[in-house]
ZANUGU-873595 format. One record per residue (C-alpha): residue number from 1; x, y, z. Coordinates in Angstrom, 3 decimals. Example, Ala and Ser with C-alpha at 12.3 -4.5 7.8 and 13.67 -1.06 7.14 Angstrom:
<guvos>
nr 1&u 12.300&v -4.500&w 7.800
nr 2&u 13.670&v -1.060&w 7.140
</guvos>
This chain:
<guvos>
nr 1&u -37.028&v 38.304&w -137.805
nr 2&u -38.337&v 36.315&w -140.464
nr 3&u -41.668&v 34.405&w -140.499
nr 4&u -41.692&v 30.586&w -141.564
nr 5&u -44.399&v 29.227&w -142.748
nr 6&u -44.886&v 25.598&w -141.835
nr 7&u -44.639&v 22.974&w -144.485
nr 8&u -47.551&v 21.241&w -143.966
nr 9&u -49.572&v 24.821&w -144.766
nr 10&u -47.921&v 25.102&w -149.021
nr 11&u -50.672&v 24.053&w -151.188
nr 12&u -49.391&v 22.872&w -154.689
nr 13&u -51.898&v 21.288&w -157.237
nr 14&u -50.405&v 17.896&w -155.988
nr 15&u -50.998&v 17.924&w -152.488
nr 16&u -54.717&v 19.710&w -153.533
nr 17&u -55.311&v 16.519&w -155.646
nr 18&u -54.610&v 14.011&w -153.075
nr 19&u -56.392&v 16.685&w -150.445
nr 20&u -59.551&v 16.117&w -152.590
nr 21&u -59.176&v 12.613&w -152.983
nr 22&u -58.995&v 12.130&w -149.355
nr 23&u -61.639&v 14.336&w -148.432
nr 24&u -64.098&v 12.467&w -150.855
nr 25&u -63.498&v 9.244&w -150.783
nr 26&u -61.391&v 8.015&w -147.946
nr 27&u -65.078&v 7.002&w -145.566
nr 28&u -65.517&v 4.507&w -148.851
nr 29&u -61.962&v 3.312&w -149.116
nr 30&u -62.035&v 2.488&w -145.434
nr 31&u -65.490&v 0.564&w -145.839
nr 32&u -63.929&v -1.114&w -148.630
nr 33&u -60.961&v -1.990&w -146.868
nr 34&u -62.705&v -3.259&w -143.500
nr 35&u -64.898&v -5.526&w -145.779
nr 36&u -61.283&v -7.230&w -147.005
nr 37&u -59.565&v -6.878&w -143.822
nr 38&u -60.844&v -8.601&w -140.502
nr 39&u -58.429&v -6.022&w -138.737
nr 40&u -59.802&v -2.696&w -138.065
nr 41&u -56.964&v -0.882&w -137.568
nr 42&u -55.225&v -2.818&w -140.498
nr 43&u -58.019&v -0.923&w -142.713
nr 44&u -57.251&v 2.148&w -141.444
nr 45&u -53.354&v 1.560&w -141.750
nr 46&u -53.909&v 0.561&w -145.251
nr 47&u -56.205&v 3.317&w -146.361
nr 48&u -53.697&v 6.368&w -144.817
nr 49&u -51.134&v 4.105&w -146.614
nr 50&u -53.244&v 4.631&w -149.989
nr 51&u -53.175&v 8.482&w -149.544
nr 52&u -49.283&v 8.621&w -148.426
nr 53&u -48.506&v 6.226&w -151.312
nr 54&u -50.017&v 8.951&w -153.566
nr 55&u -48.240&v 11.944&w -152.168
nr 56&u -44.924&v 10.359&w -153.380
nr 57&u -45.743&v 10.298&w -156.721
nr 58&u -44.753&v 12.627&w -158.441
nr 59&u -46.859&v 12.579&w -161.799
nr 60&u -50.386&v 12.499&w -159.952
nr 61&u -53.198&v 13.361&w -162.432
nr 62&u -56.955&v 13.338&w -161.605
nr 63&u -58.437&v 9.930&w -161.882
nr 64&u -61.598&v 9.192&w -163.981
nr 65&u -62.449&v 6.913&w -161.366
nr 66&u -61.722&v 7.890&w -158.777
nr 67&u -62.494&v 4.680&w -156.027
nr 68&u -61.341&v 2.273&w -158.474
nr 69&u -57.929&v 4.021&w -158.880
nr 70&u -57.726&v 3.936&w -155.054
nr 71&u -59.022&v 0.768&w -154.970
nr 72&u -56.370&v -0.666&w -156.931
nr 73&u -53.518&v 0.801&w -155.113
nr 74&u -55.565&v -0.114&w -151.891
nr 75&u -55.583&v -3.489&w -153.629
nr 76&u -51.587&v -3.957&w -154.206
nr 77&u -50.975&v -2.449&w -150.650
nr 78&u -53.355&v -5.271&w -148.972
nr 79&u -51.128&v -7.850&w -151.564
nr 80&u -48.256&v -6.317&w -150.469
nr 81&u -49.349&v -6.995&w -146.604
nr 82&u -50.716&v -10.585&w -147.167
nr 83&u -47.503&v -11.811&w -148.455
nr 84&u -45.794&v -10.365&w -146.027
nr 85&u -47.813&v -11.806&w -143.252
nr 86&u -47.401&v -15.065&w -145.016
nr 87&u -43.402&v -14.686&w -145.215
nr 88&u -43.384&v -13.898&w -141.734
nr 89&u -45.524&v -17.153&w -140.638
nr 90&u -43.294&v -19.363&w -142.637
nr 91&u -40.160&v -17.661&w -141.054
nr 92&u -42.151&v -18.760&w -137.733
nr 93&u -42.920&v -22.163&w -138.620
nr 94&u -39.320&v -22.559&w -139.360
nr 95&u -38.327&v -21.272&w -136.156
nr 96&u -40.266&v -24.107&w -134.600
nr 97&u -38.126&v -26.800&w -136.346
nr 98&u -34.965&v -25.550&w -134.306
nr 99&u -34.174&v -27.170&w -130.990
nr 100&u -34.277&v -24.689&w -128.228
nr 101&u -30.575&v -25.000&w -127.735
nr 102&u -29.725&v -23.524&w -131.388
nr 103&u -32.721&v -20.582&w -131.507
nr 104&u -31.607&v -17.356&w -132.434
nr 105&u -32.436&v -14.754&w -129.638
nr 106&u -35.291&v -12.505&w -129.935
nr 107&u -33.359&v -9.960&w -131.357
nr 108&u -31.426&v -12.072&w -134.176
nr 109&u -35.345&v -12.864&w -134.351
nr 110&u -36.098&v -9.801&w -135.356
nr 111&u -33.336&v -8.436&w -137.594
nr 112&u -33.603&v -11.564&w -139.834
nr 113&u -37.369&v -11.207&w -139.931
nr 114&u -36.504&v -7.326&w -140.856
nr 115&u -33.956&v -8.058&w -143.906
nr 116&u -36.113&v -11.157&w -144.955
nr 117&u -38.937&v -8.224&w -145.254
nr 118&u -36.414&v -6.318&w -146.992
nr 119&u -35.572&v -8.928&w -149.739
nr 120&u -39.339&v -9.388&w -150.189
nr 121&u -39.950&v -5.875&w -150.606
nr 122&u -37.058&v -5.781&w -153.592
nr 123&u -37.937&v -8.728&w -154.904
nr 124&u -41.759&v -7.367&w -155.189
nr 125&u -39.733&v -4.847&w -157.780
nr 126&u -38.828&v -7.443&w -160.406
nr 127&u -41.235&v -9.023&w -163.061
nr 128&u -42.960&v -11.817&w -162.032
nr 129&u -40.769&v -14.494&w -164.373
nr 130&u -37.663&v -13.005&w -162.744
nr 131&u -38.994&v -13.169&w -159.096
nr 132&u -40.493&v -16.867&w -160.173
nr 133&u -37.036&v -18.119&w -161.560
nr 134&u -35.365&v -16.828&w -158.356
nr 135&u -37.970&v -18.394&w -155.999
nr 136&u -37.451&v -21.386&w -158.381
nr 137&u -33.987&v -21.391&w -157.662
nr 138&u -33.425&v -20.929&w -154.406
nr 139&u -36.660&v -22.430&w -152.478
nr 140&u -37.604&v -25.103&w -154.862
nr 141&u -34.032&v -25.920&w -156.409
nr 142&u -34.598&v -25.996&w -159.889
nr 143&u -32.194&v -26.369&w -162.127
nr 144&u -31.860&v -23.593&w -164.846
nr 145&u -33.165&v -26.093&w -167.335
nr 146&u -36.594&v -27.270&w -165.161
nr 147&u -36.586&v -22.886&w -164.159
nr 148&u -36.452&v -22.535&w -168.222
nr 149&u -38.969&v -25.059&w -168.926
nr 150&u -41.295&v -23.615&w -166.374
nr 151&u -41.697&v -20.436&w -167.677
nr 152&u -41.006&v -20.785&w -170.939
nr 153&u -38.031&v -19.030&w -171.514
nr 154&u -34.000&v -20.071&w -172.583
nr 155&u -31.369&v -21.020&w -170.274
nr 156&u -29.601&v -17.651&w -170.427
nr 157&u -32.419&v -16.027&w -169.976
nr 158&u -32.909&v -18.049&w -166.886
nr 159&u -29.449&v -16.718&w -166.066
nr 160&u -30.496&v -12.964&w -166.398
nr 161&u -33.436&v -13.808&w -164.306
nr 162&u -31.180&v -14.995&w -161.394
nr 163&u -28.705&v -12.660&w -162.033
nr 164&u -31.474&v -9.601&w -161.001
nr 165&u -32.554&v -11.666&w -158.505
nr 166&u -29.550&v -12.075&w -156.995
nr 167&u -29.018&v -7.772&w -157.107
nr 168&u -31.872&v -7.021&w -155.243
nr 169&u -31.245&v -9.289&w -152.365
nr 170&u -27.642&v -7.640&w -152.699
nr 171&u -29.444&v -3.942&w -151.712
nr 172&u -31.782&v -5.241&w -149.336
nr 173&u -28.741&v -6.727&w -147.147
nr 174&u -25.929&v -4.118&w -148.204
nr 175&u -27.549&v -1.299&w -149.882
nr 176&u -26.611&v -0.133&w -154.064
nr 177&u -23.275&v -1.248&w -154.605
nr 178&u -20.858&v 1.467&w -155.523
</guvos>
């Protein structure tokens, strides 16, 4: 019979790091967090978040500061949340402009609030002129010339823009393409 030894119990350097890092500082991470959140139990989503966000990486090294490097990925987390509390309103608001009769159930609801989450979350993953042309384009309409002119840029460039715009909302809906 062979003993296993549970996962959770294999210390490596990495998980020792973040181990620390939790131990020390999480208490001021959450303070920090419930002074920029009026939700406390978004704080204390966000600051595990932090701490999960840094067992994935895999090229962890020790911080010199250690609460502003948690601060700042605390900081793109709460970002990350606010926008996607704002997308979700808008989606709402919009939702309140259909007549009754034409409302997507509940469900549809949900599923288009889940891939429009999705499509954020990719599009989060481009540079900001590429996810500014795209919003350009497709909210606002621009043409490629007014997109160009707006940030500064050439047409074609304008075109690659799109074009990676365009391939991330392609894997949010339908996953990498073959």
């Amino acid at each position: 019979m062979y003993s296993v030894m549970p996962l959770s119990s294999v210390q490596t350097p990495h998980s020792e790091l973040v181990g620390a890092l939790y131990r020390d500082h999480r208490g001021w991470l959450l303070a920090w967090l419930r002074r920029n959140v009026a939700c406390p139990q978004r704080a204390e989503d966000l600051s595990q978040d932090t701490f999960v966000r840094l067992l994935g990486r895999e090229d962890l090294k020790a911080p010199r500061e250690p609460r502003a490097f948690l601060a700042a990925i605390a900081k793109g987390l709460l970002f990350d949340h606010f926008r996607r509390a704002a997308l979700e309103q808008a989606y709402l608001n919009e939702l309140m402009l259909i007549p009754d009769a034409e409302q997507p159930s509940p469900e549809e609801q949900q599923l288009i609030l889940e891939d429009l989450k999705a499509i954020d979350r990719l599009l989060a993953k481009l540079s900001s002129k590429s996810r500014a042309a795209y919003l350009y384009s497709r909210i606002d309409g621009l043409t490629h010339a007014e997109i160009a002119q707006r940030l500064g840029v050439s047409v074609p460039r304008v075109r690659q823009y799109l074009a990676q715009g365009i391939r991330q909302c392609y894997i949010a809906l339908y996953g990498e393409p073959a």
